[in-house]
NULO-650574 format. One record per residue: residue number from 1; x, z, y negated of N, C-alpha, C in turn. Coordinates in steps of 0.02 Angstrom, whole numbers, plus 32768, in hexadecimal, padded with zeros to 4 digits. Layout:
REM residues N
<pt pos="NUM" n_x="X" n_z="Z" n_y="Y" ca_x="X" ca_z="Z" ca_y="Y" c_x="X" c_z="Z" c_y="Y"/>
...
END
This chain:
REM residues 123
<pt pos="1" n_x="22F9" n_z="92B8" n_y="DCBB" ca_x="233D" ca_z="92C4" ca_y="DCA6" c_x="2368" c_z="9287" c_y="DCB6"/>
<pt pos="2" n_x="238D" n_z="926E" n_y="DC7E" ca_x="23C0" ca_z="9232" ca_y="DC8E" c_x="2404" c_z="924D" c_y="DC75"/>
<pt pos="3" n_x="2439" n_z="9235" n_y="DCA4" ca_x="2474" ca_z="9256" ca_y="DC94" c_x="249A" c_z="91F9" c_y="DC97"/>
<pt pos="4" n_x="24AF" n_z="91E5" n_y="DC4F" ca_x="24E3" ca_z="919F" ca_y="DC5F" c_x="252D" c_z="91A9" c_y="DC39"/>
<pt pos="5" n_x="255F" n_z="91A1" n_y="DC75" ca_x="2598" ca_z="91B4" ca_y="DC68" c_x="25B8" c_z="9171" c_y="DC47"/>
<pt pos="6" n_x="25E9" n_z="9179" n_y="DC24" ca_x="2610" ca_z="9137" ca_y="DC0D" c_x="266F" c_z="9158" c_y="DC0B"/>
<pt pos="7" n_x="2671" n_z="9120" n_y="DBE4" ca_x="26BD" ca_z="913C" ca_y="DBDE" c_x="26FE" c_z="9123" c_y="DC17"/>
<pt pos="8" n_x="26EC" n_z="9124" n_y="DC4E" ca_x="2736" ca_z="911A" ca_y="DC99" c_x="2736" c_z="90CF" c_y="DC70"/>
<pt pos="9" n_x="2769" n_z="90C1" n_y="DCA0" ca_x="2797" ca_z="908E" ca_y="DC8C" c_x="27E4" c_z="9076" c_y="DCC8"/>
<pt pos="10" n_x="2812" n_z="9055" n_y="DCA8" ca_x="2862" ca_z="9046" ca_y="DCD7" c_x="2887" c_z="9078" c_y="DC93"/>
<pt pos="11" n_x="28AD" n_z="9097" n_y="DCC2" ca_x="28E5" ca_z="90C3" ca_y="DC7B" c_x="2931" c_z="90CC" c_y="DCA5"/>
<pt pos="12" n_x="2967" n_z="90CB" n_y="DC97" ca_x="2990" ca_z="90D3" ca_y="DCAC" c_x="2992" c_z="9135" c_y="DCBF"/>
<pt pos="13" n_x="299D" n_z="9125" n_y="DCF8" ca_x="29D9" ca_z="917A" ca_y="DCF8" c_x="29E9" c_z="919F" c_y="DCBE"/>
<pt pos="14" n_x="29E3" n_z="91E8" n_y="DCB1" ca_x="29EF" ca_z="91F8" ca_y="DC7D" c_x="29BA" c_z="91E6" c_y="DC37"/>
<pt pos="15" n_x="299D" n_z="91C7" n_y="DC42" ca_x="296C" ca_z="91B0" ca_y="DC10" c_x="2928" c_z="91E5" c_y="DC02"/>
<pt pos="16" n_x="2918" n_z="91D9" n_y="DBE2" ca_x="28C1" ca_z="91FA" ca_y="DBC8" c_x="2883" c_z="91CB" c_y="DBBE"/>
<pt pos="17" n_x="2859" n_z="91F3" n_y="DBCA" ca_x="2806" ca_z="91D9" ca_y="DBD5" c_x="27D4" c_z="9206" c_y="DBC9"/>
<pt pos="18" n_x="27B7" n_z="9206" n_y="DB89" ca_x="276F" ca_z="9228" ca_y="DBA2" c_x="2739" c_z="9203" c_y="DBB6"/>
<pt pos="19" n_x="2711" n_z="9236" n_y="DBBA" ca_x="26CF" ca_z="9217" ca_y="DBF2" c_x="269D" c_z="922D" c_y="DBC4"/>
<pt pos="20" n_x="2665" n_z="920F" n_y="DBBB" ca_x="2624" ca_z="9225" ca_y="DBA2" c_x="25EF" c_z="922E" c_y="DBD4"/>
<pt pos="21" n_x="25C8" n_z="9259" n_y="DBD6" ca_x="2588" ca_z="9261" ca_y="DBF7" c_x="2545" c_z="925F" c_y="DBAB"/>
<pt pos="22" n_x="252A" n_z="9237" n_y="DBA7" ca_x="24DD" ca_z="924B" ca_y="DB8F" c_x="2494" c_z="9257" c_y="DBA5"/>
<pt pos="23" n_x="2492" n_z="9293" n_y="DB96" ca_x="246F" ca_z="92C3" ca_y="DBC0" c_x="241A" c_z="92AD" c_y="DB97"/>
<pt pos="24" n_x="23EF" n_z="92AD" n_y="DBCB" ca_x="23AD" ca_z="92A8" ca_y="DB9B" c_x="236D" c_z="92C7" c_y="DBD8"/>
<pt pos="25" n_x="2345" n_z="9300" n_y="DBB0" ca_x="2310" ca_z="9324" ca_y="DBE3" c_x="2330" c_z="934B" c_y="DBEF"/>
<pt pos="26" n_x="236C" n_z="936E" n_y="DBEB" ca_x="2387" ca_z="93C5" ca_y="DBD7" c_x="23B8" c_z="93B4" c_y="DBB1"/>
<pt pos="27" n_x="23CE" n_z="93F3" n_y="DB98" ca_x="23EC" ca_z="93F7" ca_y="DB64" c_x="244A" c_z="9416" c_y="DB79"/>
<pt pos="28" n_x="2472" n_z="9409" n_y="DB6D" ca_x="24BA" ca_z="9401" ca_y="DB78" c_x="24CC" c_z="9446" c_y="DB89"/>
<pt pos="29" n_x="24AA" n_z="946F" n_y="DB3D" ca_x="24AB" ca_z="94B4" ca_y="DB46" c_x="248C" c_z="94E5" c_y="DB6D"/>
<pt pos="30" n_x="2441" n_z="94B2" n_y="DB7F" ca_x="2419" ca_z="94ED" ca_y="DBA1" c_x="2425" c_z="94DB" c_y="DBEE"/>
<pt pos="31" n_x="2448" n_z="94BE" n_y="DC04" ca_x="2452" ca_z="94BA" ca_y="DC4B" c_x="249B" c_z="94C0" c_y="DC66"/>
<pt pos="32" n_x="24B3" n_z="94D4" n_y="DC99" ca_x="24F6" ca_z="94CD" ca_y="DCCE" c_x="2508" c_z="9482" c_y="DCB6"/>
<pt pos="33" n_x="252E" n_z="9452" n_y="DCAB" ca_x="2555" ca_z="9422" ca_y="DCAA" c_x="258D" c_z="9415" c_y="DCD7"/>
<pt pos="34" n_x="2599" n_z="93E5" n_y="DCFE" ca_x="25E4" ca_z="93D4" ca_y="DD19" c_x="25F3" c_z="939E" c_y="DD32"/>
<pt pos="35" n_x="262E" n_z="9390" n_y="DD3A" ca_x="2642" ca_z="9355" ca_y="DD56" c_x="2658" c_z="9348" c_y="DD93"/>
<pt pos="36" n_x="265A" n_z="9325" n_y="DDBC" ca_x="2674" ca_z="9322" ca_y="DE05" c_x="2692" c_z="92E2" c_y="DE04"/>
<pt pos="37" n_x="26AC" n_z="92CF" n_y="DE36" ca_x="26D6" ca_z="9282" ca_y="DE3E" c_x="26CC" c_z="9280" c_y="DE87"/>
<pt pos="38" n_x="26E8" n_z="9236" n_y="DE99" ca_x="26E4" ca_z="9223" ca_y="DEE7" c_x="270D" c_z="91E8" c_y="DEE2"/>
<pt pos="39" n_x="2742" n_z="91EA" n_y="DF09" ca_x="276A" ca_z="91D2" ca_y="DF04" c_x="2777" c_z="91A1" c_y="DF51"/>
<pt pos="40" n_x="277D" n_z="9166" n_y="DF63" ca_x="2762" ca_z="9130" ca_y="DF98" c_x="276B" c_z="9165" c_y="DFDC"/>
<pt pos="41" n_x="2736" n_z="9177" n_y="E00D" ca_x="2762" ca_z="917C" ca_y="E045" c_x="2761" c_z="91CB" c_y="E052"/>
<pt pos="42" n_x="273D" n_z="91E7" n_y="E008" ca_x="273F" ca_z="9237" ca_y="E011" c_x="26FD" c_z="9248" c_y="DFEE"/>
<pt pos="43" n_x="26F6" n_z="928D" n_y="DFF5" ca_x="26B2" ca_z="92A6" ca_y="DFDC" c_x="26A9" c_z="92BB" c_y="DF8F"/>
<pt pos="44" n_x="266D" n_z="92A5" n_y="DF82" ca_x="2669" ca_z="92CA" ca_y="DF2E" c_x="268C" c_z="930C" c_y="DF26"/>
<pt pos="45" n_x="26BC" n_z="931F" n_y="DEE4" ca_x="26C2" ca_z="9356" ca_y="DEF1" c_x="26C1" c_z="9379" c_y="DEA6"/>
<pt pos="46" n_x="26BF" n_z="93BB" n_y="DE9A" ca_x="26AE" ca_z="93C4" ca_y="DE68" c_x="26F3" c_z="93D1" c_y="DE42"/>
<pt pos="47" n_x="26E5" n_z="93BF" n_y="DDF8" ca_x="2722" ca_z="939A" ca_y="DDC2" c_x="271C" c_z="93E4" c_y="DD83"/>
<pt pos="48" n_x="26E4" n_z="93DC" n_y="DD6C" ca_x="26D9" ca_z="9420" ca_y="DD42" c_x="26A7" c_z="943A" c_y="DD1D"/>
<pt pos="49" n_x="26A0" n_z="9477" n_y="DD14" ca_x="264D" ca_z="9481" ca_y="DCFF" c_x="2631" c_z="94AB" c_y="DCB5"/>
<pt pos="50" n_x="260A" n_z="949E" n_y="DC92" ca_x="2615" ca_z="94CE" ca_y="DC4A" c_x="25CE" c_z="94F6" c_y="DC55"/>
<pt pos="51" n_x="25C4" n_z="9534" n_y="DC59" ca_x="2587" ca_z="9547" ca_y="DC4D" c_x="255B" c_z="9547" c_y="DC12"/>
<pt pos="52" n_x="251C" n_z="9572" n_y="DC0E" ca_x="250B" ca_z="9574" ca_y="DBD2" c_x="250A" c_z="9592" c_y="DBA0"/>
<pt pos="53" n_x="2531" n_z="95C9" n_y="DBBB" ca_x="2554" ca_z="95F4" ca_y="DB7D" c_x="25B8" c_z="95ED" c_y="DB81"/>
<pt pos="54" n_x="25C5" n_z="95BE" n_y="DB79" ca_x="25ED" ca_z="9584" ca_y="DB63" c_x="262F" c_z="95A2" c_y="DBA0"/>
<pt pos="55" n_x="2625" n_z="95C0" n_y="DBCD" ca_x="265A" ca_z="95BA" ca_y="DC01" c_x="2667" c_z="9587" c_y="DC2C"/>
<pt pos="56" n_x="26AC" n_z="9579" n_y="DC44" ca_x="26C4" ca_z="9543" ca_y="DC68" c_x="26F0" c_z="954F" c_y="DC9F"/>
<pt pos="57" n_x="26FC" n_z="9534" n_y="DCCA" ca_x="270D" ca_z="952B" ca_y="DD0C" c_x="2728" c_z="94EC" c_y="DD16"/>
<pt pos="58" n_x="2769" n_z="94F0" n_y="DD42" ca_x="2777" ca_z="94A9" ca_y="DD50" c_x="2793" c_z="94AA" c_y="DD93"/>
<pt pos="59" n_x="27AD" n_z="9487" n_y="DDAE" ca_x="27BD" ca_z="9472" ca_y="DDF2" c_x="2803" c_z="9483" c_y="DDF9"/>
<pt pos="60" n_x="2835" n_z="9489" n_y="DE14" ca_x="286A" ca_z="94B1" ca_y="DE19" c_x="28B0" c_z="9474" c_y="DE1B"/>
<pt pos="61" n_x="2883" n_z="943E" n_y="DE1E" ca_x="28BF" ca_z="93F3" ca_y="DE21" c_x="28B0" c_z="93CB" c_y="DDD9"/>
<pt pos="62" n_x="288C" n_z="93F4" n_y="DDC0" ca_x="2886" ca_z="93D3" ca_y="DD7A" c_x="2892" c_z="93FF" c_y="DD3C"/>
<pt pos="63" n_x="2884" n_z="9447" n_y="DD4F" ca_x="2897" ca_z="947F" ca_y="DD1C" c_x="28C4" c_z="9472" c_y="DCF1"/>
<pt pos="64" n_x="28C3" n_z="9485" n_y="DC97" ca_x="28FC" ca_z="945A" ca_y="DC7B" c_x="28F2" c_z="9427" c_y="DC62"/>
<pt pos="65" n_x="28D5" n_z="93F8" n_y="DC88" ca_x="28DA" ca_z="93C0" ca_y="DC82" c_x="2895" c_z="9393" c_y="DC54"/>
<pt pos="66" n_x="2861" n_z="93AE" n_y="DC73" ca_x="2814" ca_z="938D" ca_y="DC69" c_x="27EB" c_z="93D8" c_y="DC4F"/>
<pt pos="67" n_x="27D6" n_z="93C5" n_y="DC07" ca_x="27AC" ca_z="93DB" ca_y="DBEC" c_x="2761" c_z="93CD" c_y="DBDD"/>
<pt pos="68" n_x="273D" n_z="93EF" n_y="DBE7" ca_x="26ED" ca_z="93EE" ca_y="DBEF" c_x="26D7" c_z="9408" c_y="DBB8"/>
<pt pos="69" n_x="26AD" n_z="93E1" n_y="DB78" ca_x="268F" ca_z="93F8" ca_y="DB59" c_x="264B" c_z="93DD" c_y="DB38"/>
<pt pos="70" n_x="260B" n_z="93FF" n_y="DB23" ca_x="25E9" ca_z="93E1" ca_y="DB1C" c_x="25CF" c_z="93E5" c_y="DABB"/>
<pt pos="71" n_x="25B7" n_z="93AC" n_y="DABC" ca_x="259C" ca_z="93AD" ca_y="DA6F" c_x="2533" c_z="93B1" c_y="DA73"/>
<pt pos="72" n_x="253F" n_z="93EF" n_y="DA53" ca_x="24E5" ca_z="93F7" ca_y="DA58" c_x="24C9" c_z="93CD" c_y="DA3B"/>
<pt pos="73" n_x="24EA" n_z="93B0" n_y="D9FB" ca_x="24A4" ca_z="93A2" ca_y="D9E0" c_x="24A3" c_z="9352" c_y="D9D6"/>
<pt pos="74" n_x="24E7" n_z="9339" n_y="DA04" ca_x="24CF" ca_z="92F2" ca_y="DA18" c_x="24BD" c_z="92E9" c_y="DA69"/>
<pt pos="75" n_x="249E" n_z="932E" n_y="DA77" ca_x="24A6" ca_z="933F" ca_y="DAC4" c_x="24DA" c_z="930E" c_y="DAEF"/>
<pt pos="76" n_x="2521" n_z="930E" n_y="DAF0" ca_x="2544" ca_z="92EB" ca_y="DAF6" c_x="2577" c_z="9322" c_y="DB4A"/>
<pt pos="77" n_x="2572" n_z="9319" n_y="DB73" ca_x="25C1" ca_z="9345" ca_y="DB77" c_x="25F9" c_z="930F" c_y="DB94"/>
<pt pos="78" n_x="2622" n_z="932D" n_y="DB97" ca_x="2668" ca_z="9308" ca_y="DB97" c_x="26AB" c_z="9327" c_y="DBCF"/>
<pt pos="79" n_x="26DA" n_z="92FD" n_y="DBD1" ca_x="2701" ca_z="930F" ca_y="DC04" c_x="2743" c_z="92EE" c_y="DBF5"/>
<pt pos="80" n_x="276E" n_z="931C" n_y="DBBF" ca_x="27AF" ca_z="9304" ca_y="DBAB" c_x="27E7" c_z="930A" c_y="DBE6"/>
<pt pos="81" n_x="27FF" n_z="92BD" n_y="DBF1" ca_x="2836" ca_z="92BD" ca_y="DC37" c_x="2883" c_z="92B6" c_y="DC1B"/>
<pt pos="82" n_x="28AE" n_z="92CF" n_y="DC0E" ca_x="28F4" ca_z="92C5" ca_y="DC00" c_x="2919" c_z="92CC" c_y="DC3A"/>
<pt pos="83" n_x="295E" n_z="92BF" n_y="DC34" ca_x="298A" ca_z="92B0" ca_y="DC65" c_x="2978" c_z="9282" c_y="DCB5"/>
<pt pos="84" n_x="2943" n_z="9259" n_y="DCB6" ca_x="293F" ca_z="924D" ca_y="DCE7" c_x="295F" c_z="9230" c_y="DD21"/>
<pt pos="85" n_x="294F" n_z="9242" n_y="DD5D" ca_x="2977" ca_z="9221" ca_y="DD92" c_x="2954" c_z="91FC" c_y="DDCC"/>
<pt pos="86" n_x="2975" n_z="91C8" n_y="DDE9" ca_x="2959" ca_z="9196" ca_y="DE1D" c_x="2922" c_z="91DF" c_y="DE3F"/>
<pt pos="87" n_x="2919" n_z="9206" n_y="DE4F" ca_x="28EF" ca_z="921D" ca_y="DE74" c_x="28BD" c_z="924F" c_y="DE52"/>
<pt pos="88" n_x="28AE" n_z="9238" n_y="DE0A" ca_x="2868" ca_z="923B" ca_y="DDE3" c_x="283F" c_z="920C" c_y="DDDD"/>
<pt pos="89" n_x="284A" n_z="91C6" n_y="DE14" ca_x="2831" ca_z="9182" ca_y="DE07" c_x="27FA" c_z="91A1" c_y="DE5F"/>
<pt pos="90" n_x="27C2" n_z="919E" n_y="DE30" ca_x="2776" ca_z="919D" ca_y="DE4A" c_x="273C" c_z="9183" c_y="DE2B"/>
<pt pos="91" n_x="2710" n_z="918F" n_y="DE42" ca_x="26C0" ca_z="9188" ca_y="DE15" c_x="26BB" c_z="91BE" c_y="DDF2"/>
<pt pos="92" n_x="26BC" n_z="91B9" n_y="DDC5" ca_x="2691" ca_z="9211" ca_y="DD87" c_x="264E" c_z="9203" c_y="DD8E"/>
<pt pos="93" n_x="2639" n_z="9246" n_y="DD99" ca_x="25EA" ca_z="9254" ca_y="DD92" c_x="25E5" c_z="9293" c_y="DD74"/>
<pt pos="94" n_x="25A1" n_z="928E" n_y="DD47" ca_x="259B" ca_z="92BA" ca_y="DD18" c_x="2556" c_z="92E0" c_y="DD51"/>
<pt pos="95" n_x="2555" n_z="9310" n_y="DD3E" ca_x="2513" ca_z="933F" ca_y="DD56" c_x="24FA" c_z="9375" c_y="DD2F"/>
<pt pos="96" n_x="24C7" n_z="937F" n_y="DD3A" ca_x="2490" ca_z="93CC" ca_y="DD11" c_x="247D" c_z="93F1" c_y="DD50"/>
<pt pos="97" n_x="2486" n_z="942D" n_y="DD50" ca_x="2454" ca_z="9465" ca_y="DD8C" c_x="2423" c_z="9473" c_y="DD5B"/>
<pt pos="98" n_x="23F7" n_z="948D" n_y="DD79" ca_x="23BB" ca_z="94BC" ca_y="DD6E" c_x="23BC" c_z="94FD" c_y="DD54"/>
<pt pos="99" n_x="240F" n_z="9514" n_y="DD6B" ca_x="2422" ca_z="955C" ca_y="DD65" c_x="2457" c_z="9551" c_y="DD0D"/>
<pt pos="100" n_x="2460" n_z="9591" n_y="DCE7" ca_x="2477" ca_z="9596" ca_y="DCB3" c_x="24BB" c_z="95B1" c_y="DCA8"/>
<pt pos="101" n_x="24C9" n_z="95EC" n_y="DCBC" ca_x="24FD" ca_z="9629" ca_y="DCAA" c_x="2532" c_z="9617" c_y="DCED"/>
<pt pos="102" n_x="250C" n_z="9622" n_y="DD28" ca_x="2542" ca_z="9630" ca_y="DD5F" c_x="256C" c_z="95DA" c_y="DD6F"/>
<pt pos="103" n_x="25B0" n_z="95E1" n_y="DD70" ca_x="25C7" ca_z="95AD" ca_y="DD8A" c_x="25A5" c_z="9591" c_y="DDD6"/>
<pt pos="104" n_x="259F" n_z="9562" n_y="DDD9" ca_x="25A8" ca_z="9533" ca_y="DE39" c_x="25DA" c_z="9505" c_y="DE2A"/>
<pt pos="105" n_x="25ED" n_z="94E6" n_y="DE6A" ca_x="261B" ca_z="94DA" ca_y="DE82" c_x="25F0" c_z="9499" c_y="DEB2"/>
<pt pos="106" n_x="25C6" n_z="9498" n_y="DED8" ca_x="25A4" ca_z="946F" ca_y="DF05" c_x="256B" c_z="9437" c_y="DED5"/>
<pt pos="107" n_x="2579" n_z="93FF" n_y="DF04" ca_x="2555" ca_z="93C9" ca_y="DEE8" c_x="2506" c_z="93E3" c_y="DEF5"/>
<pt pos="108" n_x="24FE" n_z="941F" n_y="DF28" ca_x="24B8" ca_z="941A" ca_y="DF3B" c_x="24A0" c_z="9443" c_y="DEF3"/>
<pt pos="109" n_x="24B6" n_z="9470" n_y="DED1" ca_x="24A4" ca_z="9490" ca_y="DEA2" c_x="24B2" c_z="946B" c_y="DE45"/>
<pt pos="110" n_x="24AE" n_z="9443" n_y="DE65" ca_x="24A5" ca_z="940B" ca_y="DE29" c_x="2455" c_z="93D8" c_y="DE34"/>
<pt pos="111" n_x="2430" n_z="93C8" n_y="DE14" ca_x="23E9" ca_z="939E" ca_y="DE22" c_x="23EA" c_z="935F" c_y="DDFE"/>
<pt pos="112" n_x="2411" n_z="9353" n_y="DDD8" ca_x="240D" ca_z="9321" ca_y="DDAD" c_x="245E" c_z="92F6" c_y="DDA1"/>
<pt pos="113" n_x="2453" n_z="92B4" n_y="DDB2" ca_x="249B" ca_z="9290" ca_y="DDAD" c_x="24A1" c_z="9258" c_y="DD8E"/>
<pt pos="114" n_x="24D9" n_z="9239" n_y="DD82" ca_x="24D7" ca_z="91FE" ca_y="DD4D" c_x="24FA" c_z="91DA" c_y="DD87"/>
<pt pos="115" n_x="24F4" n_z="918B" n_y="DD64" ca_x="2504" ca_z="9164" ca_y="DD9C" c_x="2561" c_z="915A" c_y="DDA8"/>
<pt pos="116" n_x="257F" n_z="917A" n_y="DD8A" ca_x="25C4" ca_z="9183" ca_y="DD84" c_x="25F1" c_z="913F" c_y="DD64"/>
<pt pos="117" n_x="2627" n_z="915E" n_y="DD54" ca_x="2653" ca_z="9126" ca_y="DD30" c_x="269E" c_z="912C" c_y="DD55"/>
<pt pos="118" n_x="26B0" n_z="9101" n_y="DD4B" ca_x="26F6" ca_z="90E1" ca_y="DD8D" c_x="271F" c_z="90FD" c_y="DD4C"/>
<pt pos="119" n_x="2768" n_z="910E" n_y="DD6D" ca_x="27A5" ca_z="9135" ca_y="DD50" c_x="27C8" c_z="910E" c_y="DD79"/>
<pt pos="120" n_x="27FD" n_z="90E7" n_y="DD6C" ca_x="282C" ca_z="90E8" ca_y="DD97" c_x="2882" c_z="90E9" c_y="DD6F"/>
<pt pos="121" n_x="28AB" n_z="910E" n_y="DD9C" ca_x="28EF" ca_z="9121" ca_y="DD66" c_x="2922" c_z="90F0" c_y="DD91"/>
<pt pos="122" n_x="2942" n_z="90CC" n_y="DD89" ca_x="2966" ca_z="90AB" ca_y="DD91" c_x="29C4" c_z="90BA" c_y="DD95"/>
<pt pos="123" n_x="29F5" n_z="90B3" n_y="DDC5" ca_x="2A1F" ca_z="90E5" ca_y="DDCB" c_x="2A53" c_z="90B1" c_y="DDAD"/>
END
């Protein structure tokens, strides 16, 4: 399984970014999906998650804001960021669990990671 994220970038405050993950060795739909960040100085934490029967979850400082969605059949998923602010500037990392339906929340229940892409928002 390879997960390579693209997309981060410098964006002003208030600005938008999506993120790509391309997913290859499971499939977008048939697995848990999500994103986490880590931001200098603090711990990975989790950003937001789509299952495989197309439910989503997000983090409670981003709700609103960052949308998670995936495209099956370029096994693609994604992570639309609007309004951003100086304190969405981390590493994005994309991940797959093993598990399907039930949301997680923990990096340990994820098995598979991409090497992440830098975000940083500028004030």
């Amino acid at each position: 399984v390879q997960l390579v994220e693209s997309g981060g970038g410098l964006v002003q405050s208030g600005g938008s970014l999506t993120l790509s993950c391309v997913v290859s060795g499971r499939t977008v739909n048939g697995n848990l999906m999500g994103w986490f960040r880590q931001a200098p100085g603090k711990e990975r934490e989790f950003v937001a998650a789509l299952s495989s029967i197309g439910n989503t979850d997000y983090a409670a400082s981003v709700k609103g804001r960052f949308a998670i969605s995936g495209d099956s059949a370029k096994n693609i998923l994604y992570l639309q960021m609007e309004s951003l602010k100086p304190d969405d500037t981390a590493v994005y990392y994309c991940a797959s669990s093993g598990r399907q339906y039930s949301m997680r929340y923990l990096q340990s229940d994820y098995d598979y990671w991409g090497q992440g892409t830098q975000v940083t928002v500028s004030s």
